[in-house]
DRENDONU-856203 format. One record per residue (C-alpha): residue in three letters; residue number from 1; x, y, z. Coordinates in steps of 0.1 Angstrom, whole numbers, plus 5000, padded with zeros to 4 digits. Layout:
N
ALA	NUM	X	Y	Z .
...
END
This chain:
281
UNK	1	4398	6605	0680 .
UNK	2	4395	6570	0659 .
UNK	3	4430	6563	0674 .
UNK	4	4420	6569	0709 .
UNK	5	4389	6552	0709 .
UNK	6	4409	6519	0696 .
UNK	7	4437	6524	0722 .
UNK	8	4409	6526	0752 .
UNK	9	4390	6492	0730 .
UNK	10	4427	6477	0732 .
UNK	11	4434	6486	0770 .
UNK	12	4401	6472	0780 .
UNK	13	4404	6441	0764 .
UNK	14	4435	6437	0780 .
UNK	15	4422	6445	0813 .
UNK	16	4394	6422	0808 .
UNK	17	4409	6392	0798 .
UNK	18	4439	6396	0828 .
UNK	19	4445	6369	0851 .
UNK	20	4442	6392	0885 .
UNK	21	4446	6361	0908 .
UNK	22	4480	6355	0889 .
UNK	23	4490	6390	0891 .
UNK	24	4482	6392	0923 .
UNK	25	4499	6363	0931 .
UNK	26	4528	6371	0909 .
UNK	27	4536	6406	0928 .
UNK	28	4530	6389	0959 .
UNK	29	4556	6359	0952 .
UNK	30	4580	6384	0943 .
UNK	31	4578	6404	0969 .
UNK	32	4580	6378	0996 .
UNK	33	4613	6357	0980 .
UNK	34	4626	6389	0976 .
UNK	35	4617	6400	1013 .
UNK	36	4626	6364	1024 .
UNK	37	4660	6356	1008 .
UNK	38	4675	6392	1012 .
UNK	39	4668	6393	1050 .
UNK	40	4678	6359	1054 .
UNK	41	4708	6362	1044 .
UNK	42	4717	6390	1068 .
UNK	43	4701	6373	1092 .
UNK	44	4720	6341	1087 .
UNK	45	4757	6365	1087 .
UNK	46	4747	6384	1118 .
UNK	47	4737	6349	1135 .
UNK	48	4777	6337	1124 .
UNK	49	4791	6371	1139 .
UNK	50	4771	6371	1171 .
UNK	51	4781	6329	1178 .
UNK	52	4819	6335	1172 .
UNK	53	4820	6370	1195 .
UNK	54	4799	6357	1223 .
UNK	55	4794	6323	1225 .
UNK	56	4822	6305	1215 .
UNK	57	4859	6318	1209 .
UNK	58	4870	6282	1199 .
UNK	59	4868	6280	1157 .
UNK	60	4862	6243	1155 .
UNK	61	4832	6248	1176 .
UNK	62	4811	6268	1153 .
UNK	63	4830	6255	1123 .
UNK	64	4804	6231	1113 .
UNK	65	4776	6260	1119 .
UNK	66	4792	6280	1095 .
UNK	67	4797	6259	1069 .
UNK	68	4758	6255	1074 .
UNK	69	4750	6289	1071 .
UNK	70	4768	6292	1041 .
UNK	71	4756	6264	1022 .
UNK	72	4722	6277	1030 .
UNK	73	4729	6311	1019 .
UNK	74	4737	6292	0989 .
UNK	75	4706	6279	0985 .
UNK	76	4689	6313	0990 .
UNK	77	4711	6326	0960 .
UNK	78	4695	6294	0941 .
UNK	79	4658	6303	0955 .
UNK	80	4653	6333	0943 .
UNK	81	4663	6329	0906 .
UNK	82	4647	6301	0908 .
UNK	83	4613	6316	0921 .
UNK	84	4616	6351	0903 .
UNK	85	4615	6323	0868 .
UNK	86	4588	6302	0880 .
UNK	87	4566	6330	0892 .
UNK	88	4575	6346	0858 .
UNK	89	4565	6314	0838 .
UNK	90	4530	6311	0864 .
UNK	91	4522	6348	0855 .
UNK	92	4521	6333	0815 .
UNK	93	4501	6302	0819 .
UNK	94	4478	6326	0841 .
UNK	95	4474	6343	0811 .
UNK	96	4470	6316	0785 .
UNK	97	4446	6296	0808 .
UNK	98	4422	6325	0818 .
UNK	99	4425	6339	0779 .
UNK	100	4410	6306	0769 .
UNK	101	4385	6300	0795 .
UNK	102	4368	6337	0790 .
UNK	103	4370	6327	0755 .
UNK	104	4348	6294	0759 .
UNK	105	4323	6315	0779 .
UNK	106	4323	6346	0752 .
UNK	107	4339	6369	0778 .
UNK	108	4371	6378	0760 .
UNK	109	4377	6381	0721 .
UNK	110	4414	6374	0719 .
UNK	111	4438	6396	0703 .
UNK	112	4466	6376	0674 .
UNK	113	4487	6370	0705 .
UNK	114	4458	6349	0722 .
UNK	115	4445	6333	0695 .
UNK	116	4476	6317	0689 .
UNK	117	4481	6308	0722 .
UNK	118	4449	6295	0727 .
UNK	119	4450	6271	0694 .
UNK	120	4465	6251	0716 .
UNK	121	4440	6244	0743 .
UNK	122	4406	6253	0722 .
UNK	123	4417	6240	0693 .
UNK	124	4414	6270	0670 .
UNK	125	4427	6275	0630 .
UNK	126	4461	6270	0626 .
UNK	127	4463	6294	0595 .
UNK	128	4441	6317	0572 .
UNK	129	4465	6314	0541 .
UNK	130	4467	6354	0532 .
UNK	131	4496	6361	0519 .
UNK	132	4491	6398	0530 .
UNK	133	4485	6389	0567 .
UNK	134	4521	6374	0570 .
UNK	135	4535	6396	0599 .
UNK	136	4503	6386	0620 .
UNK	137	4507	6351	0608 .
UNK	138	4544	6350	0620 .
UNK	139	4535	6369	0656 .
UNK	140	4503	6339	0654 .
UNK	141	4531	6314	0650 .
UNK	142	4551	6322	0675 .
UNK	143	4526	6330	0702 .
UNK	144	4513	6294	0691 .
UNK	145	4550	6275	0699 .
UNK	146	4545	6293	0729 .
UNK	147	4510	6279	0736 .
UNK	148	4524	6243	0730 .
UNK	149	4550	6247	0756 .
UNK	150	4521	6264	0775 .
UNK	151	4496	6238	0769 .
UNK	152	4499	6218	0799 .
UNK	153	4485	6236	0830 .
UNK	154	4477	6199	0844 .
UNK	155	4517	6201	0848 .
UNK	156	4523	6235	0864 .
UNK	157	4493	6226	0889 .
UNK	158	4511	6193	0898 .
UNK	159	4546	6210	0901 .
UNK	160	4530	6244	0920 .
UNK	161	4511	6214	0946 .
UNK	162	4547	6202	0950 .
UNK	163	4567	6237	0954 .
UNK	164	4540	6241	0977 .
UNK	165	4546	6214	1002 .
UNK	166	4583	6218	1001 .
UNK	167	4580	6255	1008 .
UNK	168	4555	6249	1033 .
UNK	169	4585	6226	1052 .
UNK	170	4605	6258	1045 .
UNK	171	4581	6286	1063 .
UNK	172	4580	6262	1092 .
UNK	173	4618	6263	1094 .
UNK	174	4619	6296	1087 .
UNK	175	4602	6304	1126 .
UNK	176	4626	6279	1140 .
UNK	177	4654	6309	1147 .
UNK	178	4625	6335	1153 .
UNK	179	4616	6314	1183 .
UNK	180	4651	6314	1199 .
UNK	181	4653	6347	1193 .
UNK	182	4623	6355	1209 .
UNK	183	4632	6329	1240 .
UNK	184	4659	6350	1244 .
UNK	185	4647	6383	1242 .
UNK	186	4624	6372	1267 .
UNK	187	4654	6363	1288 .
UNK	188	4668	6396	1284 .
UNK	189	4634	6413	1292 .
UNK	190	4632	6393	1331 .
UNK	191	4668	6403	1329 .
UNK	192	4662	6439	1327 .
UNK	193	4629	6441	1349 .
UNK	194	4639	6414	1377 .
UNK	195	4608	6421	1397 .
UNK	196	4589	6402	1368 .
UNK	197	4605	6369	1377 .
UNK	198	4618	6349	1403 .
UNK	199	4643	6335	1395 .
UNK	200	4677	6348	1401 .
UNK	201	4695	6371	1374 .
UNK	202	4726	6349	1372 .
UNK	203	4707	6319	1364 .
UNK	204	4689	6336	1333 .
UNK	205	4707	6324	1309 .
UNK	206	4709	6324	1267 .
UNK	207	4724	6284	1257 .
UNK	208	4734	6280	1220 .
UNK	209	4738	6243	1227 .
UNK	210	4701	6235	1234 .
UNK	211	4692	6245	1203 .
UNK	212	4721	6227	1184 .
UNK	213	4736	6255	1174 .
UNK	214	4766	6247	1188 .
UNK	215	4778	6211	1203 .
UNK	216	4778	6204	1238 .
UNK	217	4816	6208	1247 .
UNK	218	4813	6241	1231 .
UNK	219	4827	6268	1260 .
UNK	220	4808	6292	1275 .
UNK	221	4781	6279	1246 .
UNK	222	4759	6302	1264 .
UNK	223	4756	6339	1285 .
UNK	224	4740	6347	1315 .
UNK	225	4729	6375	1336 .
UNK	226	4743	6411	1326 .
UNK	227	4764	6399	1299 .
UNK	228	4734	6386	1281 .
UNK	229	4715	6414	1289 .
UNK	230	4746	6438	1270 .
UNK	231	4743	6413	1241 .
UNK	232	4708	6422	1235 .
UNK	233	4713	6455	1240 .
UNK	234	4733	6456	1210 .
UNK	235	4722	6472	1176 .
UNK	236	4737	6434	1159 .
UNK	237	4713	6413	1180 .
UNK	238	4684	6435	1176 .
UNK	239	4688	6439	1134 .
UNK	240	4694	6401	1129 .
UNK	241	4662	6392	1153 .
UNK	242	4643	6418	1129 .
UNK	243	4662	6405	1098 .
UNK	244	4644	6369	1110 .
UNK	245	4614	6383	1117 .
UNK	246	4611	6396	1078 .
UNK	247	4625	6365	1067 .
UNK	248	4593	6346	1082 .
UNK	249	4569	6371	1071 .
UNK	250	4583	6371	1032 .
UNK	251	4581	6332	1037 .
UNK	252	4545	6335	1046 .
UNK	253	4536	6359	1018 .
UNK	254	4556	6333	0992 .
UNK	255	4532	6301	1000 .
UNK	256	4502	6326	1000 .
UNK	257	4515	6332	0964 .
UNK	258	4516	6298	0957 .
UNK	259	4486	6289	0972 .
UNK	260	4472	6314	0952 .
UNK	261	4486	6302	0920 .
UNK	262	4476	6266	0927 .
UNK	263	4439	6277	0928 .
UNK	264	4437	6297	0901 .
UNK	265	4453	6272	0880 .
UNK	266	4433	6239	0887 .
UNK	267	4405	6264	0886 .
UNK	268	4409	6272	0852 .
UNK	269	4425	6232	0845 .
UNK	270	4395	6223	0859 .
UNK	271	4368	6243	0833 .
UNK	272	4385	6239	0802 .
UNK	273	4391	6197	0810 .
UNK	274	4355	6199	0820 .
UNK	275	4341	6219	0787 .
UNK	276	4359	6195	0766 .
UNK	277	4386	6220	0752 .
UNK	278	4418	6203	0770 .
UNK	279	4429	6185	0737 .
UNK	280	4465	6187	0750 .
UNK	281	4455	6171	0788 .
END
């Protein structure tokens, strides 16, 4: 009974002293590399396959577009460890930084873990000297290196305001291909239900070479009427402009993450420089 009672004591400490903004934001980051980088990449093959079976049966047209694609997918390979550690080491200084500021207002009594982590920020005892408290002295000691690598949320805010921008460039590029697959979708659509528009089927076309997708001298470089029409119909087109769609929605959901993370950070950067605790600021 003893034993439950301090397991339910344990588990609610715990729970009270958890960062939710940073879990939430954690989960959330996650999710939306994961959702963006996966799909992406699809995306970004099914874009290749549908450019060199419909719009271009010269190679050294679309050479140069898929060396693109596959530097990028490159980079996507390089995003998504990269995020999955970041988002990992964001969860942790959630923890340390909200462990320390429930401490200064009495809201949290910190476990050995937390007190060692938070000797670094609040400045608390470095040692009690019994000899028969070594194990929890050597856990404290280690959870204390951690707390000076920790120690520096003013760092993870300015690097978090950084990744921020640059992924905010990045969602914005991210609806660059939703919007020519929409344009032509739409194209398709008058296509199919001519009595919508006025203009004649023929001339409804899909170019590759107004976006820059492919270079001017490119032949056809685009595909009109019927043709078009069949390409859309297919279950290639339809996947990949999906496979986009997800792409853009994971991106969204990554600089909510971030955003998240940024506030909650110089939130609790913010209360602990302000208390007077931040002896490592």
């Amino acid at each position: 009974m003893n034993l439950d009672l301090c397991l339910l004591e344990c588990c609610a400490r715990c729970l009270v002293g958890a960062p939710f903004a940073s879990l939430v934001a954690t989960g959330l980051c996650f999710f939306g590399v994961a959702l963006f980088c996966g799909c992406g990449h699809e995306a970004l093959t099914g874009t290749e396959k549908l450019i060199e079976t419909y719009f271009s049966k010269n190679y050294q047209d679309y050479e140069y577009l898929i060396n693109v694609i596959h530097a990028f997918q490159y980079v996507i390979y390089g995003t998504a460890s990269f995020f999955f550690l970041y988002g990992a080491l964001l969860l942790a200084e959630g923890f340390y930084t909200t462990g320390a500021v429930r401490q200064i207002f009495g809201d949290y009594k910190t476990t050995i873990c937390g007190k060692g982590l938070s000797a670094t920020v609040t400045g608390g005892q470095k040692g009690r000297g019994s000899r028969g408290q070594h194990q929890a002295h050597s856990l404290e000691r280690v959870c204390h290196c951690l707390g000076k690598w920790l120690g520096h949320p003013d760092k993870f805010v300015g690097i978090t305001y950084a990744l921020t921008v640059v992924w905010l460039l990045v969602f914005a590029c991210s609806a660059v291909p939703v919007y020519i697959y929409f344009n032509t979708w739409t194209t398709c659509q008058s296509i199919a239900f001519p009595s919508k528009t006025s203009a004649s089927i023929g001339s409804l076309c899909a170019d590759a070479r107004m976006y820059g997708v492919l270079p001017w001298n490119a032949f056809p470089g685009k595909v009109c009427g019927s043709n078009l029409l069949s390409i859309c119909k297919t279950a290639e087109f339809q996947m990949t402009f999906h496979l986009f769609i997800a792409a853009f929605v994971g991106a969204a959901a990554t600089l909510i993450s971030l955003l998240t993370f940024m506030i909650a950070a110089t939130y609790n950067f913010a209360v602990l420089k302000l208390m007077g605790r931040g002896t490592k600021f």
